[in-house]
Every structure is written in C-alpha cells, then in structure tokens.
C-alpha positions in Angstrom: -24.3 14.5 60.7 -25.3 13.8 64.3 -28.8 14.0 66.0 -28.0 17.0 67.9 -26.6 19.1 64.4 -30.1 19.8 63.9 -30.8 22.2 66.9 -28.4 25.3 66.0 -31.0 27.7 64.8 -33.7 26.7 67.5 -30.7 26.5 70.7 -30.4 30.1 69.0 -34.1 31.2 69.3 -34.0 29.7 72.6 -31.1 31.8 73.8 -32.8 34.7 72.4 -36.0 33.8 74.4 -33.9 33.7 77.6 -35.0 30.3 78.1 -34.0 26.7 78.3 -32.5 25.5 75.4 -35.2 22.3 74.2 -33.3 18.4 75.9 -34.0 14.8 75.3 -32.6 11.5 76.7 -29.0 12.0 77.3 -28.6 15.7 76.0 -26.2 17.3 78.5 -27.3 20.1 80.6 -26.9 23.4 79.4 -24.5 26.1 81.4 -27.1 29.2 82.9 -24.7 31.7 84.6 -27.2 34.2 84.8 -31.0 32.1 85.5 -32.8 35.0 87.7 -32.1 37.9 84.6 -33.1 34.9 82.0 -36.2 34.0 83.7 -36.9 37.6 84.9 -36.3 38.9 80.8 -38.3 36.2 79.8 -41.4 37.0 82.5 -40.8 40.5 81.3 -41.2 39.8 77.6 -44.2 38.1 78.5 -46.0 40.3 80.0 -45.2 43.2 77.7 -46.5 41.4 74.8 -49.5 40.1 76.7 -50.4 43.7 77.6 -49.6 45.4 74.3 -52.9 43.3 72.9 -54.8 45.0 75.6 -53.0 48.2 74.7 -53.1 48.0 71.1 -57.2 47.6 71.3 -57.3 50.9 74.0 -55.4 53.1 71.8 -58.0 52.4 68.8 -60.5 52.8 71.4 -60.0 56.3 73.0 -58.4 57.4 69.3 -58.7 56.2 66.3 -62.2 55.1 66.9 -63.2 58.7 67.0 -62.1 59.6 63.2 -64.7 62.2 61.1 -64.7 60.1 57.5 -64.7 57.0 56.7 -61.1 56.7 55.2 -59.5 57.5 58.6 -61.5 55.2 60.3 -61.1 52.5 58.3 -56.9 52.9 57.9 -57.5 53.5 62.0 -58.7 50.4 62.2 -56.8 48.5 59.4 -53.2 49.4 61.2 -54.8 48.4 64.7 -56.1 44.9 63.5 -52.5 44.5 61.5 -50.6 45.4 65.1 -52.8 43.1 67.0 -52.4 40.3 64.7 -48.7 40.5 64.8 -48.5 41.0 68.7 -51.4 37.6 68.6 -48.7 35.3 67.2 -45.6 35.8 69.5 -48.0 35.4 72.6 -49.5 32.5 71.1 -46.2 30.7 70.4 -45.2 31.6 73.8 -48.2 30.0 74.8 -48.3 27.0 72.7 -44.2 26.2 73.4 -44.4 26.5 76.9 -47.5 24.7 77.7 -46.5 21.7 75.3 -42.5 21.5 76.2 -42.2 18.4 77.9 -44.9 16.5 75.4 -42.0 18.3 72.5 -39.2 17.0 74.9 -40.6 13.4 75.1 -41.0 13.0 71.2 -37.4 14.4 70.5 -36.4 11.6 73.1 -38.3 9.4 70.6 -36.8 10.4 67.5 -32.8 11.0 68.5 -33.5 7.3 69.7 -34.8 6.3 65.8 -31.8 8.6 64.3 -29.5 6.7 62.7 -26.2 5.4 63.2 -23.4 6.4 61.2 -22.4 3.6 59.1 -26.1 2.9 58.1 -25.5 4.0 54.4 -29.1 4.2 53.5 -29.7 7.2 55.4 -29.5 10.1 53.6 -28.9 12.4 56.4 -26.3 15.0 55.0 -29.2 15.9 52.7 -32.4 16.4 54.9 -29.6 18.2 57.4 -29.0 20.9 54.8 -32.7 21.1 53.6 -33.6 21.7 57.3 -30.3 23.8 58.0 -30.9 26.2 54.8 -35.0 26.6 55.8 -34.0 27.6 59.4 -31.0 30.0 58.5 -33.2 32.1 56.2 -35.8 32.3 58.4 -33.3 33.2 61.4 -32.0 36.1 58.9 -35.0 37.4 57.8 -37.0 37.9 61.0 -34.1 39.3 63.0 -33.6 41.5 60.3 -37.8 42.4 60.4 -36.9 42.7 64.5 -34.5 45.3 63.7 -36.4 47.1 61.4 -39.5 47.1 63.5 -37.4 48.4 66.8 -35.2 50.4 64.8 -37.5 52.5 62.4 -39.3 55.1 65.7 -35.7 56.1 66.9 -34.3 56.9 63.2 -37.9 58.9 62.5 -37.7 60.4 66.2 -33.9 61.9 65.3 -34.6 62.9 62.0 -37.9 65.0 63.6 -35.5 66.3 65.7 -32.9 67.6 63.6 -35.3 69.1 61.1 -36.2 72.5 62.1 -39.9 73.6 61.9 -41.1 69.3 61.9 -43.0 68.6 65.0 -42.0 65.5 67.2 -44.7 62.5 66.8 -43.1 60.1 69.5 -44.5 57.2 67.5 -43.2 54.1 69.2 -43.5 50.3 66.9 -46.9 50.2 66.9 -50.1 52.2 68.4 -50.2 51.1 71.9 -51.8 53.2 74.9 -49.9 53.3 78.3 -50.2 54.7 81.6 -47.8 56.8 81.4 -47.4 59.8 79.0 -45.5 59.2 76.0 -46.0 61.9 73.6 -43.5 64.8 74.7 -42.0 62.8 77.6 -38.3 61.3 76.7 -38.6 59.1 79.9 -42.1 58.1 79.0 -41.4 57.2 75.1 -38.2 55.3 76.0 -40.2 52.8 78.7 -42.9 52.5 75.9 -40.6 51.8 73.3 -38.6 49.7 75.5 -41.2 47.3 76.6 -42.3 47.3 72.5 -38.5 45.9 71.8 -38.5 43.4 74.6 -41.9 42.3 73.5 -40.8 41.7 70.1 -37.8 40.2 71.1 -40.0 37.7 73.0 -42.4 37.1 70.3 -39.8 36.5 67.4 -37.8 34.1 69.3 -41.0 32.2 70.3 -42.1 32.4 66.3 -39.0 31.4 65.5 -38.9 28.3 67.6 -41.9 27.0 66.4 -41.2 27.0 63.0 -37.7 25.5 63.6 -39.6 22.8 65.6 -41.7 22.1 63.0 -38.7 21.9 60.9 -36.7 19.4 62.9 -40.1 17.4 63.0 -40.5 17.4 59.4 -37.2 16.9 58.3 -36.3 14.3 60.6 -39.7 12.6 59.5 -39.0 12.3 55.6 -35.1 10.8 56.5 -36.8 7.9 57.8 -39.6 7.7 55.1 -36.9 8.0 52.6 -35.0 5.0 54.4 -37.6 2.6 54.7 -38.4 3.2 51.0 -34.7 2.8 50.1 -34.5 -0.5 52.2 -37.4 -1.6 50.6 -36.4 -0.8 47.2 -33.4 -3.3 48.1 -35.1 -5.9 49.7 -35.1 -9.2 48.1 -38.2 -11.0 48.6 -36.1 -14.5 47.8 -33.8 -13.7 50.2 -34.3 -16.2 53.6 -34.6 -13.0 56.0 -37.3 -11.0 54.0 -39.9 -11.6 56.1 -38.1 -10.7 59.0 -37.1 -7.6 57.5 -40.3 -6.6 56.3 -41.6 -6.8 59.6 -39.2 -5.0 61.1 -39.9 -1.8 58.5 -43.9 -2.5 59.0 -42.7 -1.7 62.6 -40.1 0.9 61.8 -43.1 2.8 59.1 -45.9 2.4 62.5 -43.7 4.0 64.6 -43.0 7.0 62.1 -46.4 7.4 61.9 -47.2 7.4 65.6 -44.7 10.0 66.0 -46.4 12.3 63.5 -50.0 11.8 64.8 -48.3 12.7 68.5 -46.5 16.1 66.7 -49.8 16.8 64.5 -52.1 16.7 67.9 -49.7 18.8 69.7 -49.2 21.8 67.1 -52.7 22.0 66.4 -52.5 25.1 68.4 -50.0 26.4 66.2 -51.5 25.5 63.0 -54.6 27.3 63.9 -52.9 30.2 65.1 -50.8 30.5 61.9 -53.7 30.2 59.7 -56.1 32.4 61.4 -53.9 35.6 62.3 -51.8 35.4 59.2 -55.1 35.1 56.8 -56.5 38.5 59.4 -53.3 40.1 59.0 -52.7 39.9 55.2 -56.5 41.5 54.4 -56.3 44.3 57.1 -52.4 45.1 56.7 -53.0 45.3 52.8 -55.8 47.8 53.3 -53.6 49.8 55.5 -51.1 50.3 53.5 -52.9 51.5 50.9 -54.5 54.3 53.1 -51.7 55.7 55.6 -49.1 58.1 55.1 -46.0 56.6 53.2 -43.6 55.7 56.8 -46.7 53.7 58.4 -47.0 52.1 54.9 -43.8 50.7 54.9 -44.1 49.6 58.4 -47.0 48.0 57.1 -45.5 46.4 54.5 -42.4 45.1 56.7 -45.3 43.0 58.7 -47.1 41.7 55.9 -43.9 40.1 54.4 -43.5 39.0 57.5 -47.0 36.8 57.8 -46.3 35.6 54.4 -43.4 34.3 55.0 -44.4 33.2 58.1 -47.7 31.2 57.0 -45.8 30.1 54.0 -43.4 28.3 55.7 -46.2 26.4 57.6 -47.7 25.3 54.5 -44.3 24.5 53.0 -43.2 22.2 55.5 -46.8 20.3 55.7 -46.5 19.3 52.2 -42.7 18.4 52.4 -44.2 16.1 54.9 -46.7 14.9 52.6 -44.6 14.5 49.6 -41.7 12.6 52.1 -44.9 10.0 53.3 -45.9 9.7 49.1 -42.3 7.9 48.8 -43.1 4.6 50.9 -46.1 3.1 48.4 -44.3 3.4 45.3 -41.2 2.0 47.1 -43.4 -1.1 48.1 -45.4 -1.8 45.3 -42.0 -2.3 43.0 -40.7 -4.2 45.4 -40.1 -7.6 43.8 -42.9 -9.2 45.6 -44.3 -11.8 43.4 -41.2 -13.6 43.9 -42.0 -13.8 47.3 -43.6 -16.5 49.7 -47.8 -15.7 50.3 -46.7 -14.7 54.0 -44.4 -11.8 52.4 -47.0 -10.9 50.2 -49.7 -10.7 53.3 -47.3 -8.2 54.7 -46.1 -6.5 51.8 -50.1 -5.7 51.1 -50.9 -4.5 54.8 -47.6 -2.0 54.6 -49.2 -0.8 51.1 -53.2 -0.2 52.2 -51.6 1.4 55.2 -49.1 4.0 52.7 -52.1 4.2 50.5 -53.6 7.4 51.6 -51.0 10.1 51.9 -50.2 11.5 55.4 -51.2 15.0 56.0 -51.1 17.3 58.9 -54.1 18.7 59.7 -55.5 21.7 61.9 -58.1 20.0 64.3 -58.8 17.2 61.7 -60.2 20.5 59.2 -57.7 22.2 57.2 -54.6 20.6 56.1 -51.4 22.0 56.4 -50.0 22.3 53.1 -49.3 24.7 50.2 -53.0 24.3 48.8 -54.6 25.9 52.0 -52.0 28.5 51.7 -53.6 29.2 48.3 -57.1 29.2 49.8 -55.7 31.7 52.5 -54.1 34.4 50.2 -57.6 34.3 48.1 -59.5 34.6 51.4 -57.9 37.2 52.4 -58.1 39.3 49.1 -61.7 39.0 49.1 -61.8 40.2 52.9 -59.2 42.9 51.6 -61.5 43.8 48.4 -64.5 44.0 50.8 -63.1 46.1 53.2 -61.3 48.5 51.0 -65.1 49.3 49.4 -65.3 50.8 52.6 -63.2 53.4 51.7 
C-alpha cells in the first residue's frame, strides 16, 4: 500500500465539492478541464447554504412563530432548530477546510515523508489501509445515500400530490426555507428553491465528508507509526552495540509523531467543536420533532438524526482509535529488555516511558476530549434537553 492509497474517498469528496483535490510534496497536479464551472459550482454551493441559515431562521420567523398552541409551536420550532443544525455543519466544514488547507497540505507533506518504505516489514500498513479504507467507504455510502434521500423525498411527495385527485399541492422543498421568490404554486419558483437546497447539500455533504476522511487519514496514518515504534521496540535488543543509537532514533521518530498530532489537534479544533455542539443541538431538537409532526416530516426528521449520529460518532470513534494506537508505545517500552542494558540506555528508555505515560488525547480547545466517552456525555445531554423540551408540549 502506497502513501497516496489513502486519499480515494476524500479525492472523491473533493471532486464532489468541485474543488482541488487535497496535494503534498511531490503529488502530481490534478487535470481541471472545466476550472470556471468548478469554482463557479463551488461559489454557488456556498452561498446557497450560507443563505439557507438566514432562510431557515426567516421562515420560522414570519410562520411558524405565529402558531395558536403550544404543540405547534414547539414542533415549529423543533424542525427549524433540526434544519439549521444540519445546514450549520456543511458551512462550517466549508469554512474550517478552506481556511486551514494549506496548514492540512503542509502536515500531509510531513507525514507521506514519515510513510514507510516498502520493504520495512514492521509496518503494518495493509492493515491500518483497510481500517481507514472500510471507515471512509461506509461513510461515503451512507451520506450520499442521506443526500439522495434528502433531495429526493419533495419531488416523489410533489408527484404523488399531483396524481392524487382531490390532495392539495404543498410545494414543500428539503427543508423550511423562506425565499424571495414565490414558491408555493409557482413551478419556476419551487424548482430554483429546490434547486439551490440540492446544490447546497451537495456542498455541505462533500465538505462533511472531507473532514471526516481527513481526520481518518490523520488517525490512521498516526497509529501505523505508533504501532511500528512499539514493534521495533519490542525487538530491540538492549545488548546489541547499536541500541542506543536506535533508541534515539525512535525517541526522535515517537517526538515527531507527536508533534504532528498536537499540529492536526490545534487545527481541527474548529471541527471538533462544531461536531460536538450542532450534533448534541440536533439530536434533542430533531428527536422532539419527530415525535410531534406529521408522519413524512418525521421521517425526514429521522433521516437527519441518523445522520448526526453517525456523524458525531465517528468523531468520537476515531479520537479514541487515536488514543488506544498512542496506549501501545509504553507497554512496548517497559518490556523491552532493558535491564540488560547499559545506564545510558536505560536514561533513554525512562525519558521515552514518562513521555508515553499519559495517553494522548485529542481535545476540543484543551476541554472536551474527543473520544467515545464524550460521545456518551453528548447523547445523555441531549436527552435531558430533549426530556425538557418535550414537557413543553
């Protein structure tokens, strides 16, 4: 497995994005027949998603706002949060990638340089390739397949309206969004709303998608090189005449590893927060709504919170696969045969342990760590927001 295997899902995203596909050190350019439609679909995108927040808040405003009993307000308002939530995370991705490209660009540089060569045997790298090839391939499935269904559900409601006789036409479009154009009762006016809806989404999934295949590659690649410097120093012989050299060069090899995480941790802090925040918002407000809205915007509503678990799960996931990959280098270390070592080796041996001691975790902002205990504390947040705002009702 080469260096370069590990980009098929996020070149993917990228080319769903209509942008640049992500580069490091020596990665040949990639072929753009078409760059003004890319960038102009991309700008497009943008902008549609930007404004559906705006649009998503305005509907509630001049509508749903104004509901008679409790109930409607509070499902009004449920759906409207749930929407804005989900439109939140692809314009925050899009945000967070683009702003932080080249810093993501300039640690891939770093890494494909650490990536090992191919007769280095104690590199396991068919195996992390497939745990981060399977990860990325479900999630490519699964949220093109929510894309679909988001996009997809209006038109097959609109023609069934139609061909029922005595049904009134609703012209809902993917989510409750006001525009400056008519849209109930105007064909013209419902396609360009549900039109810029599916670019938007199109937009925002690829963007989602990216980042979690970034975070993917990043974690992945990690844990093949904590796995290697605990297999090389599960076979290093302390009564060899090069084990001091050797166990300098891994202190090196683990410090570099490391600085490579801190530099990924401080640059998806944006992401982590955004992941944590919207997806906790989402799963109390989206839960509420289904419970109160008619049975077609319930299983909308159902499609989207699946969605932000699965999206705040893998998150968590891969922040305590990082953890766990870290956990491997002490142990590694400390039954290292060491005492049969000179008291220069065992110096060493006793700086790389205090410095694998603590295990490694990504954090959000130095708070909450990234891992599959603050998922936990997320889902029980969010049913006690759910809990409080369903007494509502």
């Amino acid at each position: 497995m080469e260096f370069q295997d590990y980009f098929e899902y996020l070149d993917r995203s990228c080319r769903f994005a209509m942008v640049p596909r992500f580069k490091w050190s020596g990665r040949p350019e990639e072929n753009d027949n078409h760059p003004v439609f890319r960038r102009s679909f991309y700008l497009l995108g943008t902008f549609c998603l930007g404004y559906q927040s705006i649009g998503v808040m305005t509907h509630w405003l001049l509508f749903d706002r104004k509901a008679q009993d409790t109930q409607s307000f509070v499902a009004g308002i449920s759906e409207a949060t749930g929407a804005l939530m989900l439109v939140a995370v692809g314009f925050y991705n899009i945000c967070a990638l683009s702003h932080h490209r080249t810093e993501i660009e300039l640690l891939l540089t770093d890494l494909m340089e650490l990536y090992p060569r191919p007769r280095e045997r104690l590199y396991r790298r068919e195996h992390f390739h497939s745990l981060a090839n399977g990860l990325m391939k479900f999630e490519f499935i699964y949220f093109w397949m929510f894309a679909l269904y988001y996009n997809g559900a209006p038109l097959v409601g609109l023609l069934y309206e139609h061909l029922m006789d005595g049904v009134e036409m609703s012209y809902k479009t993917q989510i409750n969004t006001w525009y400056p154009w008519r849209v109930h009762g105007s064909a013209i006016g419902y396609g360009l709303g549900h039109f810029a809806t599916c670019i938007a989404s199109i937009e925002g999934v690829a963007f989602s998608l990216g980042t979690h295949n970034i975070i993917s590659i990043f974690t992945y690649q990690l844990n093949l090189h904590f796995d290697a410097i605990a297999n090389q120093l599960a076979e290093l012989d302390s009564r060899h005449p090069d084990a001091n050299r050797e166990l300098r060069r891994l202190i090196a090899y683990h410090s570099h590893v490391l600085r490579i995480a801190d530099q990924f941790n401080e640059i998806m802090n944006f992401s982590f927060l955004g992941g944590l925040l919207f997806s906790t918002i989402a799963l109390c407000m989206t839960s509420v709504a289904i419970l109160l809205l008619d049975l077609v915007s319930a299983i909308k509503c159902v499609n989207g919170l699946v969605a932000f678990i699965v999206y705040n799960f893998v998150i968590c996931f891969l922040g305590t696969e990082f953890t766990m990959g870290s956990d491997k280098v002490l142990p590694a270390a400390f039954y290292n045969n060491w005492y049969e070592g000179d008291l220069a080796y065992r110096k060493m041996l006793l700086i790389l342990m205090m410095r694998a001691t603590k295990p490694y975790i990504w954090r959000t902002y130095k708070l909450a760590p990234v891992s599959i205990t603050t998922y936990m504390a997320t889902l029980k947040f969010s049913y006690q927001m759910f809990t409080c705002v369903r007494s509502l009702k």
